[in-house]
mmCIF file of the protein (N, C-alpha, C, O) and its ligand, coordinates in Angstrom:
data_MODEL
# 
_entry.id   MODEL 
# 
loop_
_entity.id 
_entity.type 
_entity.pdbx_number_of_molecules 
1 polymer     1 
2 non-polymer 1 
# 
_entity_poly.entity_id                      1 
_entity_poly.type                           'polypeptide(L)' 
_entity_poly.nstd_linkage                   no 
_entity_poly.nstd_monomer                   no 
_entity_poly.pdbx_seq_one_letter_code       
;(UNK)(UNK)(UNK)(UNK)(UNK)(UNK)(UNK)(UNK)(UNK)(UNK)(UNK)(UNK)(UNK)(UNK)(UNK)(UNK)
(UNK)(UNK)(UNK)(UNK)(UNK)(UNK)(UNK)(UNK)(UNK)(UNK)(UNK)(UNK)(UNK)(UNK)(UNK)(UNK)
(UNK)(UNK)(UNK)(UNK)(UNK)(UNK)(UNK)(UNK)(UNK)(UNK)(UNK)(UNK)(UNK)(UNK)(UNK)(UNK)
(UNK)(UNK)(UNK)(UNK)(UNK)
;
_entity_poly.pdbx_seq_one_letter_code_can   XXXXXXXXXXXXXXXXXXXXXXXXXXXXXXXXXXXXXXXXXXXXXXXXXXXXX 
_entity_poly.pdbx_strand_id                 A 
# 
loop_
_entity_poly_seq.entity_id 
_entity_poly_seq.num 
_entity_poly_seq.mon_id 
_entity_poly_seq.hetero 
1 1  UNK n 
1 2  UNK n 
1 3  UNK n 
1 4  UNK n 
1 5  UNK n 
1 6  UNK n 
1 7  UNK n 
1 8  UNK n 
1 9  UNK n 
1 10 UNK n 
1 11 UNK n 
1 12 UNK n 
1 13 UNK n 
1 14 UNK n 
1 15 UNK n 
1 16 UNK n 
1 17 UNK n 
1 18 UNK n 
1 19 UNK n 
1 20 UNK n 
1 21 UNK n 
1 22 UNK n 
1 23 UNK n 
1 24 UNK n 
1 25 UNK n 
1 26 UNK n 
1 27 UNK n 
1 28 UNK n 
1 29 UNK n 
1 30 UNK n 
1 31 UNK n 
1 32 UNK n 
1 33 UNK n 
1 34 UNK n 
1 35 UNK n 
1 36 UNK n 
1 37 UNK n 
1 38 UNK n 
1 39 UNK n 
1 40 UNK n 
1 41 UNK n 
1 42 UNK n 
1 43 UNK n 
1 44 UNK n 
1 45 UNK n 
1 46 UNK n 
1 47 UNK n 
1 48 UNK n 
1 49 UNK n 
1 50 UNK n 
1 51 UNK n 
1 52 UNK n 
1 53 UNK n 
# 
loop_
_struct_asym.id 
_struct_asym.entity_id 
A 1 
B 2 
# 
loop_
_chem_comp.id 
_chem_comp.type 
_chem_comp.mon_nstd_flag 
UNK 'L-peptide linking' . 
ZN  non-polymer         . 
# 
_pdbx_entity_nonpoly.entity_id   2 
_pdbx_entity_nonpoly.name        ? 
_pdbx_entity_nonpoly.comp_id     ZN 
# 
_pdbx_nonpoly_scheme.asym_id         B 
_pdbx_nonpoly_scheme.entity_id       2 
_pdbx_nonpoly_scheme.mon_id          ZN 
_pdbx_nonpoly_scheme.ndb_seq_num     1 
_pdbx_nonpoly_scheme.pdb_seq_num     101 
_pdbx_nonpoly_scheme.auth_seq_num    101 
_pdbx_nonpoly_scheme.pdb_mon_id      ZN 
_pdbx_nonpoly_scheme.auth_mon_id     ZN 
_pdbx_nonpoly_scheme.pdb_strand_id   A 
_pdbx_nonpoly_scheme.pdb_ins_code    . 
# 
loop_
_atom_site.group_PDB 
_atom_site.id 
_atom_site.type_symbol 
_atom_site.label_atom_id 
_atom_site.label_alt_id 
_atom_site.label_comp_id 
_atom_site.label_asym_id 
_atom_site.label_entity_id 
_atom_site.label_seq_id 
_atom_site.pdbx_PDB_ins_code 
_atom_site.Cartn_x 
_atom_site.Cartn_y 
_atom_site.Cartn_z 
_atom_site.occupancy 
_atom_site.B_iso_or_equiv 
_atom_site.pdbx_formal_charge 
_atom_site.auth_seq_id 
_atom_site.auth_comp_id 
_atom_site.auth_asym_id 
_atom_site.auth_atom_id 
_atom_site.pdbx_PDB_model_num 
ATOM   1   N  N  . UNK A 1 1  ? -50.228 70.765 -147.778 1.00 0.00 ? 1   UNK A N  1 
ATOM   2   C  CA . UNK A 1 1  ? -49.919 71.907 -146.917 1.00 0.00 ? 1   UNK A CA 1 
ATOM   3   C  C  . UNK A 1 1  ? -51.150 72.265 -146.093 1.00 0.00 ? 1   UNK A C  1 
ATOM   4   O  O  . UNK A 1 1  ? -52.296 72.422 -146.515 1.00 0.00 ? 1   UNK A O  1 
ATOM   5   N  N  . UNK A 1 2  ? -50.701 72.369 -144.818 1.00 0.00 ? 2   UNK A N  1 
ATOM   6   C  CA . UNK A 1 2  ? -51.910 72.820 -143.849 1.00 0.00 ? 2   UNK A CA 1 
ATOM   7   C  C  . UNK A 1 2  ? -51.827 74.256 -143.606 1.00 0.00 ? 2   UNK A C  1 
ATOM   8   O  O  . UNK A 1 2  ? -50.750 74.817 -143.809 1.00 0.00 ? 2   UNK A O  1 
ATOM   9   N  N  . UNK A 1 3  ? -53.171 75.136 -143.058 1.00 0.00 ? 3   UNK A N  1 
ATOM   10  C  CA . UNK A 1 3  ? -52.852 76.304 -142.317 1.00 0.00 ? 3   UNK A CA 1 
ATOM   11  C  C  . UNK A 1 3  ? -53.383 76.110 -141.262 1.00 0.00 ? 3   UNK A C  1 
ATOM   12  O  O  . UNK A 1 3  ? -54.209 75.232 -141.013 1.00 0.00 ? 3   UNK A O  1 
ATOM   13  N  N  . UNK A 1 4  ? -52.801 77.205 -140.291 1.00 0.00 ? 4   UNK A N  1 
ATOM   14  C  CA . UNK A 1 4  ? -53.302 76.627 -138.720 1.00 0.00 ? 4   UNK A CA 1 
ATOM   15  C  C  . UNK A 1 4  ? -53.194 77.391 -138.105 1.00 0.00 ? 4   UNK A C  1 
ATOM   16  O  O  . UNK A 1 4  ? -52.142 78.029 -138.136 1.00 0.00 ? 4   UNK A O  1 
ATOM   17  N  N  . UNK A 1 5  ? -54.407 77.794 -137.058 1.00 0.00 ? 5   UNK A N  1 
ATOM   18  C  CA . UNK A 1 5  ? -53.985 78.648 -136.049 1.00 0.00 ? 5   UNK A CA 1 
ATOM   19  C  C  . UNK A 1 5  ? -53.331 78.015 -134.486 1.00 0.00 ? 5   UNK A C  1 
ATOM   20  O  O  . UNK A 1 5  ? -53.261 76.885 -134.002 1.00 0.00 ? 5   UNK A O  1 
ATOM   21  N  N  . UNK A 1 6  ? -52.979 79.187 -134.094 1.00 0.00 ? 6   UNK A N  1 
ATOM   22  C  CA . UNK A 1 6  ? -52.493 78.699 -132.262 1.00 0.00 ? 6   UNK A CA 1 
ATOM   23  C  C  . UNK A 1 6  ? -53.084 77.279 -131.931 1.00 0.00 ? 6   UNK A C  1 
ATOM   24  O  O  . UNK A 1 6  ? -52.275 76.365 -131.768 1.00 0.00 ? 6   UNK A O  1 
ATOM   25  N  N  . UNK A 1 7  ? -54.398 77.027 -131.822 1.00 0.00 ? 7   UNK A N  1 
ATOM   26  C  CA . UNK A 1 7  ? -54.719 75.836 -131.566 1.00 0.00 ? 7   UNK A CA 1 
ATOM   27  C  C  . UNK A 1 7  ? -54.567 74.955 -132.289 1.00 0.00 ? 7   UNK A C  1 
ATOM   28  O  O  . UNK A 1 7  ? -54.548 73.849 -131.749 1.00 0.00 ? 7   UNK A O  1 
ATOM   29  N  N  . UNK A 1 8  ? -54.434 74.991 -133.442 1.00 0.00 ? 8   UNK A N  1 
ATOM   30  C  CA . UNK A 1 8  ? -54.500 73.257 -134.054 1.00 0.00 ? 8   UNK A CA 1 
ATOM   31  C  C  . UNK A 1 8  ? -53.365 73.409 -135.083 1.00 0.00 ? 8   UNK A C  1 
ATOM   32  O  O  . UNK A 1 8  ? -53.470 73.049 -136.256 1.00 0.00 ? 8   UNK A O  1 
ATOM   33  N  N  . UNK A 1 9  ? -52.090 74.066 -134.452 1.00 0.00 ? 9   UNK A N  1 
ATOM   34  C  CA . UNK A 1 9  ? -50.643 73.942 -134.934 1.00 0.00 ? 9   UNK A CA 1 
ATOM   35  C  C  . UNK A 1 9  ? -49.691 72.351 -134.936 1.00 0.00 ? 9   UNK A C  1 
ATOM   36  O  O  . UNK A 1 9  ? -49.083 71.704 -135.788 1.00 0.00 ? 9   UNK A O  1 
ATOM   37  N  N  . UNK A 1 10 ? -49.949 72.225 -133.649 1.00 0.00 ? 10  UNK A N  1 
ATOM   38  C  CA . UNK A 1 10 ? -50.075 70.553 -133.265 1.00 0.00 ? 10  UNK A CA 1 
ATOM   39  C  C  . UNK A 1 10 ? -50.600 69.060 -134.104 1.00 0.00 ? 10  UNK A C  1 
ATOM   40  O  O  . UNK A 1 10 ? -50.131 68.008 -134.540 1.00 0.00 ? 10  UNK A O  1 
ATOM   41  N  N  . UNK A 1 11 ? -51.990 69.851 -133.971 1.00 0.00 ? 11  UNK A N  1 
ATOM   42  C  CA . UNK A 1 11 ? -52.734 68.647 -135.271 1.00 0.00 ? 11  UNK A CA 1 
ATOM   43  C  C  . UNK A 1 11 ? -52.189 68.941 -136.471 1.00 0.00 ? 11  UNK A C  1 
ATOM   44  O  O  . UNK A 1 11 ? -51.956 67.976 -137.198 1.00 0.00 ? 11  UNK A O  1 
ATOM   45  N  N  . UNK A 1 12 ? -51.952 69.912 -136.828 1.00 0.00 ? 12  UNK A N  1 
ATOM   46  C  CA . UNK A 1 12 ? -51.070 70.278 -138.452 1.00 0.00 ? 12  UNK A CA 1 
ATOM   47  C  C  . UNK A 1 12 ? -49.947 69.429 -138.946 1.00 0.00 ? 12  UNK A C  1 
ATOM   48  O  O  . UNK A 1 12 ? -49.666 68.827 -139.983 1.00 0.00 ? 12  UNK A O  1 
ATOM   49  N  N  . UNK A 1 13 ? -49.229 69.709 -137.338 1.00 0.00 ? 13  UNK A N  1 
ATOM   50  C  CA . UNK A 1 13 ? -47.717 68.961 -137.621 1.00 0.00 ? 13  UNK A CA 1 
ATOM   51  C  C  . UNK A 1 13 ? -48.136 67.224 -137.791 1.00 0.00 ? 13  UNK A C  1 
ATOM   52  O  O  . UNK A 1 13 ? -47.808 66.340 -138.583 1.00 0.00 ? 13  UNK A O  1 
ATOM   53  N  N  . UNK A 1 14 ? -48.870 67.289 -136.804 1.00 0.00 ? 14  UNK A N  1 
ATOM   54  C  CA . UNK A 1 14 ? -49.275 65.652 -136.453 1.00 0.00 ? 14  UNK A CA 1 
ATOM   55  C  C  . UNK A 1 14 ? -49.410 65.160 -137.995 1.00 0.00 ? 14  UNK A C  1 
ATOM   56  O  O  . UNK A 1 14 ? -48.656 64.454 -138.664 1.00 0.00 ? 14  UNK A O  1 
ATOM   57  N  N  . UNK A 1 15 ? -50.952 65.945 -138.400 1.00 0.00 ? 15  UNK A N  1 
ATOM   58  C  CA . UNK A 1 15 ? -51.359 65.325 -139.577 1.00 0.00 ? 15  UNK A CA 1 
ATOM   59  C  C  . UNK A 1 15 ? -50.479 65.053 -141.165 1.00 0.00 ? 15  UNK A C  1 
ATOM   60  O  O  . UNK A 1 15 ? -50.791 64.326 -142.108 1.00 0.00 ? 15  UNK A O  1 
ATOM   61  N  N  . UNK A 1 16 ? -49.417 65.866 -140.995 1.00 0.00 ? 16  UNK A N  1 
ATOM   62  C  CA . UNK A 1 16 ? -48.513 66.372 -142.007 1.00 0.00 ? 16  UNK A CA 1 
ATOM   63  C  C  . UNK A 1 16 ? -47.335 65.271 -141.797 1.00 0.00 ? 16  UNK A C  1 
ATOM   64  O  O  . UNK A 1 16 ? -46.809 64.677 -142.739 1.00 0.00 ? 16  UNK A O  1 
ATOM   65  N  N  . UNK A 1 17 ? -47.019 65.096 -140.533 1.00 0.00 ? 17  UNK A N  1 
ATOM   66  C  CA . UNK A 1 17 ? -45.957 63.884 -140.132 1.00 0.00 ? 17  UNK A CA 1 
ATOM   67  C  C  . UNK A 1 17 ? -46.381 62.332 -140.526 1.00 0.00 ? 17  UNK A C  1 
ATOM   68  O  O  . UNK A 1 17 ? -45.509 61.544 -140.892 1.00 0.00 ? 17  UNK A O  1 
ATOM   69  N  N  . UNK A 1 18 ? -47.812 61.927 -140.426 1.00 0.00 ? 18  UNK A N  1 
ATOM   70  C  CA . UNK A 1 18 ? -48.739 60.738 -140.239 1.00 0.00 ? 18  UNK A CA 1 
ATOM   71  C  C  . UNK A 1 18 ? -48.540 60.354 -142.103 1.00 0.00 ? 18  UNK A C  1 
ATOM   72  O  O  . UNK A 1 18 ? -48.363 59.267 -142.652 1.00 0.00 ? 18  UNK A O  1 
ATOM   73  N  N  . UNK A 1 19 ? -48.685 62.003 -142.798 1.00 0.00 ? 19  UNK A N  1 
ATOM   74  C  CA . UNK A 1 19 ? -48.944 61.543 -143.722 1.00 0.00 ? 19  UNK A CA 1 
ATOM   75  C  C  . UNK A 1 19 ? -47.606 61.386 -144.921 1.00 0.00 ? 19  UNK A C  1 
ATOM   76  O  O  . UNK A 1 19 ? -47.657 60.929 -146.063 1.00 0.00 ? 19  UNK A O  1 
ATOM   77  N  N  . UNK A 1 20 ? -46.529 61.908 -144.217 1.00 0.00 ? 20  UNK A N  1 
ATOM   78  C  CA . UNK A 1 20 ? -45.203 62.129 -145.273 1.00 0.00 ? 20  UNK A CA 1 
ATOM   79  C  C  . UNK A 1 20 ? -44.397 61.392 -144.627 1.00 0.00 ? 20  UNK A C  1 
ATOM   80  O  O  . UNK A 1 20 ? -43.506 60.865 -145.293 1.00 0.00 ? 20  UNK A O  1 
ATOM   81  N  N  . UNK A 1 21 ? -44.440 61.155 -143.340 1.00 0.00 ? 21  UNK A N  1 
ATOM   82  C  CA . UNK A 1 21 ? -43.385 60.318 -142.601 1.00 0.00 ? 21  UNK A CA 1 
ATOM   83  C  C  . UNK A 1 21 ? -41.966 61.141 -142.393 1.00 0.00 ? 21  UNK A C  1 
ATOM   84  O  O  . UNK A 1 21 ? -40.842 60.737 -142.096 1.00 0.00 ? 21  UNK A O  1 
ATOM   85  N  N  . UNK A 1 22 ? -42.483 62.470 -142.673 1.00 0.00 ? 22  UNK A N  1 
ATOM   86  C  CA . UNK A 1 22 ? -40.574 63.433 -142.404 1.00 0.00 ? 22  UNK A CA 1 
ATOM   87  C  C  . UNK A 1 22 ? -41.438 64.382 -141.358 1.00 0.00 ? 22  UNK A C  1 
ATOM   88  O  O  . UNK A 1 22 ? -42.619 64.058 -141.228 1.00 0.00 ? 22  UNK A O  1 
ATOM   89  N  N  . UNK A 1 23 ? -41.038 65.357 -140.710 1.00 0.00 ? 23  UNK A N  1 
ATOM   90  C  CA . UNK A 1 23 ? -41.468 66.213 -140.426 1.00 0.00 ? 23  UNK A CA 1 
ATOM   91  C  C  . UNK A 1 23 ? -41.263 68.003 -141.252 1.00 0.00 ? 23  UNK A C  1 
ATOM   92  O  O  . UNK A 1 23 ? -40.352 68.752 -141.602 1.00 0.00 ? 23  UNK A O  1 
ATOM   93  N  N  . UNK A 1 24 ? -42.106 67.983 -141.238 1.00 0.00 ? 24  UNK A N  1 
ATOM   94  C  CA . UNK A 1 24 ? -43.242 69.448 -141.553 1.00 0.00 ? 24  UNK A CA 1 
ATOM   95  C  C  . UNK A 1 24 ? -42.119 70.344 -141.430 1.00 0.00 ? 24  UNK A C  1 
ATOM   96  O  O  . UNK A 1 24 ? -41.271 70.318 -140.538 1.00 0.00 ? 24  UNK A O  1 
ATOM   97  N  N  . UNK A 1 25 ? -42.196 71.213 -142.493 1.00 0.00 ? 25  UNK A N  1 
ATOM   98  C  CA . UNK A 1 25 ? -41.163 72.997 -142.312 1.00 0.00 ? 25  UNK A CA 1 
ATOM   99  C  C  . UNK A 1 25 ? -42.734 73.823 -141.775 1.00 0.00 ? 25  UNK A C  1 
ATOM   100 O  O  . UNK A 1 25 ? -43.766 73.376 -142.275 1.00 0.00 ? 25  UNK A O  1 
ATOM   101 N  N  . UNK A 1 26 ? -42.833 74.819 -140.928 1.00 0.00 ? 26  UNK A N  1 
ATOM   102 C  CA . UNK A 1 26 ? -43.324 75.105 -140.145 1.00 0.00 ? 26  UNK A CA 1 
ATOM   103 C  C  . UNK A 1 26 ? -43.064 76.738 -140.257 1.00 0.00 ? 26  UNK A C  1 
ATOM   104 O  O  . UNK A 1 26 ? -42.041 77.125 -139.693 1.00 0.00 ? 26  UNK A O  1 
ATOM   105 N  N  . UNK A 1 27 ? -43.780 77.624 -140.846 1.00 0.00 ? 27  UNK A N  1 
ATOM   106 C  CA . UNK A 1 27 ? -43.702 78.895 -141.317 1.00 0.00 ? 27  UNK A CA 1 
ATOM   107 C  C  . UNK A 1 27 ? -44.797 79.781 -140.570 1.00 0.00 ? 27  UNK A C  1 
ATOM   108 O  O  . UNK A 1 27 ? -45.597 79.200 -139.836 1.00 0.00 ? 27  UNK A O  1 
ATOM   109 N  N  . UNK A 1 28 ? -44.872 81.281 -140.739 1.00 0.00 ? 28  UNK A N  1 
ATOM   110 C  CA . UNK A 1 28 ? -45.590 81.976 -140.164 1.00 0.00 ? 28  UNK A CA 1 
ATOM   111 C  C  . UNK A 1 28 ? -46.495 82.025 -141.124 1.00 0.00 ? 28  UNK A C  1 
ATOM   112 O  O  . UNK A 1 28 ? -46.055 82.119 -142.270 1.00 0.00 ? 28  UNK A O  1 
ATOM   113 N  N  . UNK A 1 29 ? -47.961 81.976 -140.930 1.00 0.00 ? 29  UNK A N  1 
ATOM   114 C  CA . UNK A 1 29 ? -48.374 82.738 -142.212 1.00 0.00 ? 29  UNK A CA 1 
ATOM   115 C  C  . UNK A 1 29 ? -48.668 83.863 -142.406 1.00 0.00 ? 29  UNK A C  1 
ATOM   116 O  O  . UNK A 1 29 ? -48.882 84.386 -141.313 1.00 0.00 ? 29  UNK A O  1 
ATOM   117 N  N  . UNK A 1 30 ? -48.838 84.726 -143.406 1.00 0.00 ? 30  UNK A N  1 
ATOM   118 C  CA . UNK A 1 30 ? -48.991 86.410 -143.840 1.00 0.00 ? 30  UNK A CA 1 
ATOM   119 C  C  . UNK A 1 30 ? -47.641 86.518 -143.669 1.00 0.00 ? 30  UNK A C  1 
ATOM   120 O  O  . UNK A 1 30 ? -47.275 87.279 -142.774 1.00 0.00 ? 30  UNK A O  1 
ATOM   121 N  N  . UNK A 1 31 ? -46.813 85.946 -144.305 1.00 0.00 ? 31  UNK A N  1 
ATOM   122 C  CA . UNK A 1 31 ? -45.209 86.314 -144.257 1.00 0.00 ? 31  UNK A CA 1 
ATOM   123 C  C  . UNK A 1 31 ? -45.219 87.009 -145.963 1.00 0.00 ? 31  UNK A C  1 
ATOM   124 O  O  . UNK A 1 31 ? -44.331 87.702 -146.460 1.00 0.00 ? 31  UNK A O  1 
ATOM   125 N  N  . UNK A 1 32 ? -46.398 86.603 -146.552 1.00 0.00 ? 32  UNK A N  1 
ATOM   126 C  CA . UNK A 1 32 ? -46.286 87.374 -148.411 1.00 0.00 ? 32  UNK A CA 1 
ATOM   127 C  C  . UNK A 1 32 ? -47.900 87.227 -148.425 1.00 0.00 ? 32  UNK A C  1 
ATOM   128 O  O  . UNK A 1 32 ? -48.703 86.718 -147.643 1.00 0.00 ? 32  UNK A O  1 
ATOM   129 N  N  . UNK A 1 33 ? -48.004 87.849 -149.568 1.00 0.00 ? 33  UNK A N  1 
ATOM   130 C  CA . UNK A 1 33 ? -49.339 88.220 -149.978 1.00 0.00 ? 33  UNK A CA 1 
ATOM   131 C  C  . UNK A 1 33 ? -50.391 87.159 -150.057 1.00 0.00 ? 33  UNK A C  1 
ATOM   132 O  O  . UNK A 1 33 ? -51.588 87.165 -149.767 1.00 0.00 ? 33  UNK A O  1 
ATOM   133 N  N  . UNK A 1 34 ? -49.522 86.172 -150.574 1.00 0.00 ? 34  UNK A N  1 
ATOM   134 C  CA . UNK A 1 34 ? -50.299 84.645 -150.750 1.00 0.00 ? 34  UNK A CA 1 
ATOM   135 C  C  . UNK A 1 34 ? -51.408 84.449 -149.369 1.00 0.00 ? 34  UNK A C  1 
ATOM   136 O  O  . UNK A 1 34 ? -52.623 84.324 -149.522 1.00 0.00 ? 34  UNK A O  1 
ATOM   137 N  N  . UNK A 1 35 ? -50.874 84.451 -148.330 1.00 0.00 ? 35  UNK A N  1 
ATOM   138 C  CA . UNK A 1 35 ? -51.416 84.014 -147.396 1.00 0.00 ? 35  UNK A CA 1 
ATOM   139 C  C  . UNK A 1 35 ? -52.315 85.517 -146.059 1.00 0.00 ? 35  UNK A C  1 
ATOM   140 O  O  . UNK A 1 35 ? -52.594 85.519 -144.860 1.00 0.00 ? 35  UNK A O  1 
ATOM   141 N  N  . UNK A 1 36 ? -52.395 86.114 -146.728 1.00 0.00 ? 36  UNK A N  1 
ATOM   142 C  CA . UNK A 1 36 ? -52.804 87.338 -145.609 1.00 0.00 ? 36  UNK A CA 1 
ATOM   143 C  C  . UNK A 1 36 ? -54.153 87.118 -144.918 1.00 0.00 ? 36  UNK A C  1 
ATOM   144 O  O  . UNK A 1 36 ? -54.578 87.387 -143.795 1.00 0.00 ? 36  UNK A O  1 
ATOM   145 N  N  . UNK A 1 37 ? -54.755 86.431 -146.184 1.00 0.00 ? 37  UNK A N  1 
ATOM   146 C  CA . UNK A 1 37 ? -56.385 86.676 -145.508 1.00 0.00 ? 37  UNK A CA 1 
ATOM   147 C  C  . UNK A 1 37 ? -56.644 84.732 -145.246 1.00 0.00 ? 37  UNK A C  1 
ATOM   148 O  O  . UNK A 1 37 ? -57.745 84.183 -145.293 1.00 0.00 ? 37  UNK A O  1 
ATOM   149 N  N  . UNK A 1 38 ? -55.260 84.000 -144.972 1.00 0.00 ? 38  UNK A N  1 
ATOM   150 C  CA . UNK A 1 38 ? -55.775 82.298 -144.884 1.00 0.00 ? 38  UNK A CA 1 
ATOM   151 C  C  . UNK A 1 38 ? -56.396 81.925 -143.947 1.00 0.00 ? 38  UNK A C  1 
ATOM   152 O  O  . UNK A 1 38 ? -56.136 82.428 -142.854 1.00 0.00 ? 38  UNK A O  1 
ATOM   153 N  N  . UNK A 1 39 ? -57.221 81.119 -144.036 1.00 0.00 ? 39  UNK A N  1 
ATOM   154 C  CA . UNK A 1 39 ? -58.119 80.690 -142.412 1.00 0.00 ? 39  UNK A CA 1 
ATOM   155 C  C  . UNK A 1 39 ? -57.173 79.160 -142.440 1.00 0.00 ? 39  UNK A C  1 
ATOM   156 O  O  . UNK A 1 39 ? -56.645 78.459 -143.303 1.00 0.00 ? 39  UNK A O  1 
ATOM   157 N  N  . UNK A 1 40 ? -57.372 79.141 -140.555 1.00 0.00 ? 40  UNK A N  1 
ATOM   158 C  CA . UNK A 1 40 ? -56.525 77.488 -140.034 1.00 0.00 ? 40  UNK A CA 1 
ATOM   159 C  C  . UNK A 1 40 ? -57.524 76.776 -140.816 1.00 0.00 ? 40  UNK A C  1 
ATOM   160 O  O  . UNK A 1 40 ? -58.638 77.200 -141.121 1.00 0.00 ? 40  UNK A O  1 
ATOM   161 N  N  . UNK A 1 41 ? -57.023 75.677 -141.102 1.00 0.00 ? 41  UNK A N  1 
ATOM   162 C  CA . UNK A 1 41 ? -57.392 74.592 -141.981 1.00 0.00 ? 41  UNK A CA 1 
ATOM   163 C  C  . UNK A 1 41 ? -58.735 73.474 -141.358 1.00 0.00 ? 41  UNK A C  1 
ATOM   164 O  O  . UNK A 1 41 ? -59.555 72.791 -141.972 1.00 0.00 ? 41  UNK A O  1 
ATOM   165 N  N  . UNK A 1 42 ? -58.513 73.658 -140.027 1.00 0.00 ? 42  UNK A N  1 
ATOM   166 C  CA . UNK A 1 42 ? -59.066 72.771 -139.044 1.00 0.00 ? 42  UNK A CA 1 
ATOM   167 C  C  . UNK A 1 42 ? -60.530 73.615 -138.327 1.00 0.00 ? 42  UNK A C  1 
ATOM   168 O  O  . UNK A 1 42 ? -61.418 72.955 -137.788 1.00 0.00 ? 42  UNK A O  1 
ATOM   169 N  N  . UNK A 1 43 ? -60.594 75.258 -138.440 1.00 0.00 ? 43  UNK A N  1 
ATOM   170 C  CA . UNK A 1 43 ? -61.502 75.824 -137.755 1.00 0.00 ? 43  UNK A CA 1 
ATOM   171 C  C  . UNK A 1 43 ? -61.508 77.020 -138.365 1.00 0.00 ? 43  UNK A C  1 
ATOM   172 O  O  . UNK A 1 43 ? -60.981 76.970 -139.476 1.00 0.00 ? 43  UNK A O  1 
ATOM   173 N  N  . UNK A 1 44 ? -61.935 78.147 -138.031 1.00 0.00 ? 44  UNK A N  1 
ATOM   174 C  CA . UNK A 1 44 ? -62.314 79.584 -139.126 1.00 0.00 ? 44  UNK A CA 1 
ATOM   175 C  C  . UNK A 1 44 ? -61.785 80.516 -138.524 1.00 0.00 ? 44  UNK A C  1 
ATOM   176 O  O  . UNK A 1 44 ? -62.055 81.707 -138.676 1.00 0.00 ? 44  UNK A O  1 
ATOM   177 N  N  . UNK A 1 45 ? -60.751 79.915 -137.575 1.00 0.00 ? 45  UNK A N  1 
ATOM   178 C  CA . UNK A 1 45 ? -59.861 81.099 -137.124 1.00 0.00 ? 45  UNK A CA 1 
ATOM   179 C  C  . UNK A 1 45 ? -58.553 81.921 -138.399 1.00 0.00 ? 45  UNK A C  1 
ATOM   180 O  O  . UNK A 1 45 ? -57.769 81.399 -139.191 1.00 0.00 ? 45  UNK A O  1 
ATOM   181 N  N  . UNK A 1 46 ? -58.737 82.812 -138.192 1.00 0.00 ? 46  UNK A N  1 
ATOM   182 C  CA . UNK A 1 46 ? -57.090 83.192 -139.129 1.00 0.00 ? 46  UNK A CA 1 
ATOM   183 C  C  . UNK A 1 46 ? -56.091 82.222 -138.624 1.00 0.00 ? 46  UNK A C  1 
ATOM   184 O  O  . UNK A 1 46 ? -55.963 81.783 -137.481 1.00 0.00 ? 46  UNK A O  1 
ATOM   185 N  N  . UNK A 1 47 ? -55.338 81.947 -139.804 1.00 0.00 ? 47  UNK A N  1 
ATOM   186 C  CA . UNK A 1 47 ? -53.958 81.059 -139.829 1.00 0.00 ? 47  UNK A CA 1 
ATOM   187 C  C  . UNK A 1 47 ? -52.770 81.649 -139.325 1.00 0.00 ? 47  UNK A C  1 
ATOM   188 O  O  . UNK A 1 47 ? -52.619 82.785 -139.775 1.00 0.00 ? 47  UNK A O  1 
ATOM   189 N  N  . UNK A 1 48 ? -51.678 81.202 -138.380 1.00 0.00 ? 48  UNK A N  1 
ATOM   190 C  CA . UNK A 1 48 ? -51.118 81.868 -138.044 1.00 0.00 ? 48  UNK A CA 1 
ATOM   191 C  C  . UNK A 1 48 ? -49.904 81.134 -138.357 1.00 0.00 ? 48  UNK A C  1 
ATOM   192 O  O  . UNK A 1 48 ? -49.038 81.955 -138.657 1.00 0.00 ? 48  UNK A O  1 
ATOM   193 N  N  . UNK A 1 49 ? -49.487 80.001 -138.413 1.00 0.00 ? 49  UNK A N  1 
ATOM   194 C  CA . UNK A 1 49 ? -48.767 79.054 -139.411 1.00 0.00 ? 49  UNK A CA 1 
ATOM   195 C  C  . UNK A 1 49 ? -48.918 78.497 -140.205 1.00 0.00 ? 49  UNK A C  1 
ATOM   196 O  O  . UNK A 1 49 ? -50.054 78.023 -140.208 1.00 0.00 ? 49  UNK A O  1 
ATOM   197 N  N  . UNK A 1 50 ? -48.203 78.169 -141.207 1.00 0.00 ? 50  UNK A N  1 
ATOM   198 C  CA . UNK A 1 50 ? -48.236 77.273 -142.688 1.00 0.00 ? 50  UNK A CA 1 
ATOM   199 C  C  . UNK A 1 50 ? -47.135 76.538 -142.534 1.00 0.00 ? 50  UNK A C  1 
ATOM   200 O  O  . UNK A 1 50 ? -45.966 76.853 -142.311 1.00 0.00 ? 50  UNK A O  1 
ATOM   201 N  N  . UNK A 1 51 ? -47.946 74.987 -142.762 1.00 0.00 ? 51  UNK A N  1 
ATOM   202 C  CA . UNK A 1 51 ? -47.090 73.617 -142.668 1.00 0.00 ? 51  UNK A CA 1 
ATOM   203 C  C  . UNK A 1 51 ? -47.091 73.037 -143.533 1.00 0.00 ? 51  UNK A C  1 
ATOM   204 O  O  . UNK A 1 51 ? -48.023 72.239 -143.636 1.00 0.00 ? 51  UNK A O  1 
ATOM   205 N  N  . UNK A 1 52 ? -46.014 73.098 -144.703 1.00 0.00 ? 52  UNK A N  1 
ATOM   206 C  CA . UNK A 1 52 ? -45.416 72.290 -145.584 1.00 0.00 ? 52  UNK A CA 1 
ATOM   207 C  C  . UNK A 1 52 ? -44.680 71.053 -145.395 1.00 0.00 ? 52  UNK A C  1 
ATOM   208 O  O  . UNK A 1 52 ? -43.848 70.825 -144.516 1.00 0.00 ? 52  UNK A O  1 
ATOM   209 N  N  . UNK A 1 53 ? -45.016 70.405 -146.173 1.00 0.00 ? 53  UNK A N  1 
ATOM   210 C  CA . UNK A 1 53 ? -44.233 68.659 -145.913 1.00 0.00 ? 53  UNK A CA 1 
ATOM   211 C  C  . UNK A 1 53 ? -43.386 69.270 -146.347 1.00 0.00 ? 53  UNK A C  1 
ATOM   212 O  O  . UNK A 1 53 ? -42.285 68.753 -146.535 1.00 0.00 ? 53  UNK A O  1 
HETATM 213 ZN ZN . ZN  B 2 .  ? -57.734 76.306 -135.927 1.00 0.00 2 101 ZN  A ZN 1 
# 
């Protein structure tokens, strides 16, 4: 699972597709507590989606 902001939502899906061969469910993040304070996975911006294979 990736987190990701605005910019590297793209590379998320990419990297998540490359590596499962299905495509990615594609969520908001801070939708529950789990994720309020997540940084994008790729840079130290806050996460603004969460990409599950
Ligand atoms: Zn980012």
């Amino acid at each position: 699972m990736y987190f990701a902001c605005n910019e590297h939502i793209e590379l998320a899906i990419d990297m998540t597709v490359d590596e499962q061969e299905s495509a990615p469910i594609v969520d908001k993040a801070g939708t529950n507590n789990d994720t309020l304070s997540t940084v994008c996975s790729f840079c130290e911006n806050d996460a603004i989606y969460r990409v599950s294979p």
